[in-house]
N, C-alpha and C positions, 0 to 999 in steps of 0.2 A: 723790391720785395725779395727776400731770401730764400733762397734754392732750397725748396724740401729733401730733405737727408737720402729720402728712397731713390731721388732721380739720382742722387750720383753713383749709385749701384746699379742703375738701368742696365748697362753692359753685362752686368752680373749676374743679372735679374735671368736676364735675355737667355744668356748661354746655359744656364743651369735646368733654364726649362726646356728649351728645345734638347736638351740632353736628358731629360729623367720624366719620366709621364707624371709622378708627384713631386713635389716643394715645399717642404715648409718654411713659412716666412717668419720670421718671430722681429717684429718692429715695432719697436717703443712708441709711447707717448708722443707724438708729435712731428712722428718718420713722414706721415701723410699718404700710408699704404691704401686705408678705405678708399681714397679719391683715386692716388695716381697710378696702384698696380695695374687696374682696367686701363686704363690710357696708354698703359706704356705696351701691354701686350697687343693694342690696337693700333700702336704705332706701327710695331714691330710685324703686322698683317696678321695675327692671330684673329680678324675677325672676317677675313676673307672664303672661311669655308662652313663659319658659323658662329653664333652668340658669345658674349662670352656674358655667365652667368655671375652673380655676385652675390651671396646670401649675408642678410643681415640678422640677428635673434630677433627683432623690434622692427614692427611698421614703420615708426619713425624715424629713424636710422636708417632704412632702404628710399624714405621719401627725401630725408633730405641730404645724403648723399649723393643719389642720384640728380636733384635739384646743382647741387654744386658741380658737380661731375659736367652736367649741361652746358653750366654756366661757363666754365672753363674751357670748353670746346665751342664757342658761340653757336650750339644748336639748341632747337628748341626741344624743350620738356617733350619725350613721347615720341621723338620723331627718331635720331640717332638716338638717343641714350632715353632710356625711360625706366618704371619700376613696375612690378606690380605685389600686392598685396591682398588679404582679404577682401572680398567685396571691389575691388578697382585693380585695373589693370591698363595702366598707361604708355601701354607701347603701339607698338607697329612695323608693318613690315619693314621700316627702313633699321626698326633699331637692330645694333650691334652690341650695344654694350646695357646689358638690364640688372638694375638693382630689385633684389625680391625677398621674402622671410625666408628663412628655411622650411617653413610651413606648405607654403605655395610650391615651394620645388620638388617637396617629397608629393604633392596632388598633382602635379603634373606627372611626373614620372609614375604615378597609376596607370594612364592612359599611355604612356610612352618607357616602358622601364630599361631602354639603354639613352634615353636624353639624349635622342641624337642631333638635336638641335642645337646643342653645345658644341664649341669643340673647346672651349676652358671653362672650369667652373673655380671658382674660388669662396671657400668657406670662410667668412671672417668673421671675427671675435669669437673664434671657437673658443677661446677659454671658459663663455660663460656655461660650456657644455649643458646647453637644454637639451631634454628629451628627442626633438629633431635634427640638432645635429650630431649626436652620437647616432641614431639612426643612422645618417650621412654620413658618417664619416665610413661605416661597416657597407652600407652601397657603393660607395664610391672605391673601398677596395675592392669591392666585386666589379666594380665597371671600368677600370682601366687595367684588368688583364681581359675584357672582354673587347675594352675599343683603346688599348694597346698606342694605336698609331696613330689615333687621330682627336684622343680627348687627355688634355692638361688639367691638372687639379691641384690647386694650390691652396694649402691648408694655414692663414694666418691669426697671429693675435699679439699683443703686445705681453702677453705673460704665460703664454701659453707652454707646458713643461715638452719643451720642442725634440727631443732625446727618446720621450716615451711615444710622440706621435711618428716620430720615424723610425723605431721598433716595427711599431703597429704597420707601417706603410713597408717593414721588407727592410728598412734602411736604407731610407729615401735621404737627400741633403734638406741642410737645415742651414737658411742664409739668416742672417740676425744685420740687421740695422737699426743704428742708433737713433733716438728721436733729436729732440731742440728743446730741453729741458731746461729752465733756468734754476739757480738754486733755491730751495723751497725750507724755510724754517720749522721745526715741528716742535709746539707746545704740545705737551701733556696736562691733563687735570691731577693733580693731587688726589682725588678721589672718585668714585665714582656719583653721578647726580641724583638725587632724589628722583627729580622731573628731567630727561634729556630736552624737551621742550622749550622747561623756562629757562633753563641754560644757554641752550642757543638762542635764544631771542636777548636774554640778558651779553652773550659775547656778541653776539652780531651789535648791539647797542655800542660795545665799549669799542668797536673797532671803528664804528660808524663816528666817532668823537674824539678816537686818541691818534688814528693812521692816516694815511698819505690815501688818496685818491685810489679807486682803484673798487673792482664791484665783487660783492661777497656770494659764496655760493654754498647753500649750507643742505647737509645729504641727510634726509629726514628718509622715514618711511611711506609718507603719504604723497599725494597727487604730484606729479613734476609742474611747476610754473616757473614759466619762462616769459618774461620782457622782451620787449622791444627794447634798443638802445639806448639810454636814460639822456635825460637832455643835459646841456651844459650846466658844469657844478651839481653834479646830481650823484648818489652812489645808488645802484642796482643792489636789491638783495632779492637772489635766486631760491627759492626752495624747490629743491629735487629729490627723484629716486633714485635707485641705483641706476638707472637709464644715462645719467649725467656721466656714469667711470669711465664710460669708455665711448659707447656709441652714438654721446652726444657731445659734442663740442660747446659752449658759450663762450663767446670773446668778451673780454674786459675783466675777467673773475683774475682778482692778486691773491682773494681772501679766503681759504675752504674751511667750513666747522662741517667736524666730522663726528655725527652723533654715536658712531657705532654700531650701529641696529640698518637691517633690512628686513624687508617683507617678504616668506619665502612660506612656498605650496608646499607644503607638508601631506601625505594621503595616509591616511589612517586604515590597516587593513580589516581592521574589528568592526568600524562602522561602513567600510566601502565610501568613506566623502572624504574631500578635501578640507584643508582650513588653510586659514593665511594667517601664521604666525610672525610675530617682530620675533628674530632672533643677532646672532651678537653676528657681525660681517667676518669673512677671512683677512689675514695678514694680506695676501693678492688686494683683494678688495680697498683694504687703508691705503696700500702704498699708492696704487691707481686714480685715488680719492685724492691722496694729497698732493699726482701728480698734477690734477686742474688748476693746482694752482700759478704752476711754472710755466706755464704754457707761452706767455707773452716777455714774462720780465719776470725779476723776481720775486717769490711770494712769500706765504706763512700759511697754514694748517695746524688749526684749533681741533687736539682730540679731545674729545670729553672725556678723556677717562685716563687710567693710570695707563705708564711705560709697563709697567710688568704685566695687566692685562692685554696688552698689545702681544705679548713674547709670550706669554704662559694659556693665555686662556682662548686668543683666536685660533683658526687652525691655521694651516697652512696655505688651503685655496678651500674654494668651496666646494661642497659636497657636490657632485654632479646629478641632474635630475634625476636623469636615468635610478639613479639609488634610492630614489624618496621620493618615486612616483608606483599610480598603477600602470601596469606593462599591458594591460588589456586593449588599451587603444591603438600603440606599437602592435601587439603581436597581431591584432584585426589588420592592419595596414601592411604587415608584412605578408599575412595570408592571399590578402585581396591582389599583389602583385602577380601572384601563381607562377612564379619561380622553380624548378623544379630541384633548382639546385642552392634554397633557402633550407636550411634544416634551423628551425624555430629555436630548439634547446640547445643550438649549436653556434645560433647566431653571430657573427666578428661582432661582439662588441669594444670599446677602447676598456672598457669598463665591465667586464660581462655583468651582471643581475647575477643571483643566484635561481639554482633552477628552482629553487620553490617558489620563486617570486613569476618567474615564465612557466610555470605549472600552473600557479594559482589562476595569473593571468586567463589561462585555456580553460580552466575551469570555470571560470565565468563565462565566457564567451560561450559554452557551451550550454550554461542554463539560461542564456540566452537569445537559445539557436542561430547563433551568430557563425559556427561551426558543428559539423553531425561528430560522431561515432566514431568515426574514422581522422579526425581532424582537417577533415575540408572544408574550405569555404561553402556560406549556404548562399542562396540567392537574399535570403534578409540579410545575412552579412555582408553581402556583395551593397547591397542598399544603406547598410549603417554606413560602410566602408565611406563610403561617399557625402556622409555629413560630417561637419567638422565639431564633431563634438565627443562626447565620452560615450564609451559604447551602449552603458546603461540608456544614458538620453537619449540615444539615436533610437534604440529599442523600443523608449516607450512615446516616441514621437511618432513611429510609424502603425507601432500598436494604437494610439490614439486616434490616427489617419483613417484606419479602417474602424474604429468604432464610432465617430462625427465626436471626436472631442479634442479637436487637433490644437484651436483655439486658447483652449484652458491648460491643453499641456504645455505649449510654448510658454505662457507665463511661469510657470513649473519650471519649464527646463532652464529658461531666461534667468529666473532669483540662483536656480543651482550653479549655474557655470559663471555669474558675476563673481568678481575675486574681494569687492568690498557689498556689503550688504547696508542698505540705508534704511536703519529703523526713526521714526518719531521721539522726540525728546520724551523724557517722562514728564 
C-alpha cells in the first residue's frame, strides 16, 4: 500500500506546530490529512494532556472518518477514537482523538467557552466556510491568545485561500502538501443542456458501453446514494451531492459527470425564510469534482456544459454562508457565551457581514425577547440559545410549551427547518 503524501511531512508537520499555536495545512486531494493529521499529533503525544478535537461540515464525514481513523489504529469505535454528532455521541473516557461537526463544538463550548478539554483542535475542510465555522475560526482566534501554551489549532482544506487565513491568524505558517492525483481528462459540452438530468443519464449510458471498467460518479443536486462495492463485472453508478467533493471519499469512481449545479440555502431578508435554490457551482467546486476522478488511477470528467462557462460565468470559490445567511442565530449564540470581551458589531469575522446584516440580526432577536434594551441576553434567549434551531422556531416552540400546543408546533417547526419539502403528485 502506498505511503500517503501527509506522513512524509510528519517531521514537518511536527515541528511547525510545537513552534506556532496555529497551522494552516493546505493538502490536496488525496494527501490523507482528514485521517492521518490526528494520528500523527497522537503520535507525537499531543494527546497526553488532552483531546484532540477534529471538526468535520457533515455528520457523515465525522462518522465515517472517524470509523477509518479506528480502523487504522485497531481500536474499537468510541473507545480511543470516536465521534460525536447531533443526537449521538460516541465516545468515552478513553477517547483521545474525536471526530464532531462544527456544530457540536460550538454547543459544547456554550457550556465550556475556553474548551479546555482540548489541547488541538483541527478545523477541516474549511474551505466550505458554513456559518459555524467562520464562527470558529473568529473563536478560535480569541482562544489561543487566551490558552497561549497549551491549545494547537490547525486550520485545513484542500483549496482553502491559505495566505488570507494566515492574515487572519497574525501570520501564522501555511504548510501545503501534495496529494496522489492521477491524470484526469476533462470533456466539455458544446452547449449548455436543456435537462442536466437527461444528460447525465444519457453520458453515464455512453460511458457504461464505450469505456474500460471502472465506476461512474455523477454530482447532481439531490439525495447522495451510495453502493456497496458492485460485484464482479459490474459498473457502480454513484449519484451524489456536493458531499462527495471533498468530505466523502468513494473508491472505484474512474468516471465524474459534473452537472454544474448545487443545492444552496439562500435566506431571503423580505420574507425572513430560507429556500433551497439549484445554483451554477464555483471554479473550486469543478476542479474538486473532477479531482474524484484521479483518485486511484487515471480518469475523465464529463462537464455538462461549455469551457467558457467554466472561466466566465462560475466564480471563483463559493460565497461563504456567513454572506447569505440570517446572523440571528450566530449573534444569539454569541450572546449566550457572556464574553465580556465579544463586542457583536465588532466581531473577527474571516469574512465580516456588514453591520446592517448584524444590526438587522439584533433587531430581531430583540422582538423576540431573545435580548432586552440594553442588548443582553434574556433568560428566553438563554432557553432559545439551547435549541438547535432558528431563533424564530425556538421562540415559538417555547411560546407553544407554555400554551399546551407544543405538539402541533413541532410539526410546524419540523416542515420549516426540512431543506427538501415533499408535496403529493398532482
Amino acid at each position: 500500500m502506498a505511503v500517503l503524501p501527509v506522513l512524509l511531512f510528519e517531521d514537518k508537520i511536527v515541528e511547525t506546530v510545537d513552534k506556532n499555536a496555529v497551522v494552516v495545512v493546505i493538502g490536496e486531494t488525496g494527501s490523507g490529512k482528514s485521517t492521518q493529521l490526528s494520528q500523527i499529533l497522537h503520535r507525537r503525544g499531543y494527546t497526553r494532556n488532552g483531546t484532540i478535537a477534529i471538526t468535520q461540515p457533515r455528520r457523515v464525514a465525522a462518522v465515517s472518518v472517524s470509523r477509518r481513523v479506528a480502523m487504522e489504529l485497531g481500536v474499537q469505535l468510541g473507545e480511543e477514537v470516536g465521534y460525536a454528532i447531533r443526537f449521538e455521541d460516541r465516545t468515552s473516557e478513553k477517547t483521545c482523538i474525536k471526530y464532531l461537526t462544527d456544530g457540536v463544538l460550538l454547543r459544547e463550548s456554550l457550556s465550556n467557552p475556553e474548551l479546555d478539554q482540548y489541547s488541538v483542535i483541527i478545523l477541516d475542510e474549511a474551505h466550505e466556510r458554513s456559518l459555524n465555522t467562520d464562527i470558529l475560526l473568529g473563536l478560535m482566534k480569541r482562544l489561543v491568545k487566551m490558552r497561549s501554551s497549551n491549545l494547537k489549532v490547525l486550520v485545513t482544506s484542500a483549496t482553502l485561500d491559505g495566505v488570507k487565513v494566515s492574515t487572519f491568524f497574525s501570520g501564522c505558517p501555511v504548510l501545503n502538501v501534495p496529494g496522489t492525483l492521477f491524470p484526469v481528462e476533462t470533456l466539455y459540452s458544446t452547449e449548455r443542456p436543456k435537462s442536466y438530468i437527461e444528460l447525465s443519464i444519457r453520458t453515464a449510458l455512453d460511458i457504461h458501453s464505450r469505456e474500460p471498467p471502472g465506476d461512474i460518479l455523477i454530482f447532481m443536486t439531490g439525495q447522495v446514494r451510495v453502493f456497496s462495492p458492485a460485484p464482479p463485472n459490474c459498473r457502480r453508478i454513484i449519484v451524489a451531492t456536493n458531499i462527495a467533493e471533498t468530505s466523502l471519499t468513494v473508491d472505484g469512481v474512474v468516471y465524474v459527470i459534473d452537472a454544474g449545479y448545487v443545492k444552496q440555502r439562500q435566506y431571503n431578508p423580505s420574507t425572513g425564510m430560507y429556500s433551497l435554490d439549484v445554483v451554477q457551482i464555483s471554479r473550486v467546486q469543478a476542479d474538486q469534482r473532477t479531482g474524484r476522478a484521479g483518485r486511484t488511477r487515471p480518469g475523465k470528467c464529463y462537464r455538462l456544459y461549455p469551457q467558457s462557462v467554466y472561466k466566465e460565468e462560475f466564480l471563483d470559490a463559493t460565497v461563504p454562508e456567513i454572506l447569505r445567511s440570517s446572523l440571528a442565530g450566530s449573534v444569539l449564540y454569541l450572546k449566550s457565551l457572556e464574553l465580556s470581551d465579544i463586542d457583536i458589531l465588532n466581531f473577527d469575522f474571516l469574512d465580516p457581514p456588514s453591520r446592517e446584516s448584524l444590526a438587522d440580526a439584533l433587531r430581531q432577536l430583540f422582538l423576540i425577547d431573545a435580548i432586552d434594551e440594553n442588548g443582553m441576553i434574556t433568560q428566553v434567549g438563554r432557553r432559545m440559545a439551547e435549541l438547535p434551531l432558528e431563533p424564530s422556531l425556538s421562540r415559538t416552540l417555547i411560546e407553544a410549551n407554555e400554551l399546551g400546543c407544543l405538539s402541533q408546533a413541532l410539526t410546524v417547526a419540523a416542515m420549516l427547518s426540512a431543506e427538501v419539502t415533499l408535496r403529493p403528485a398532482n
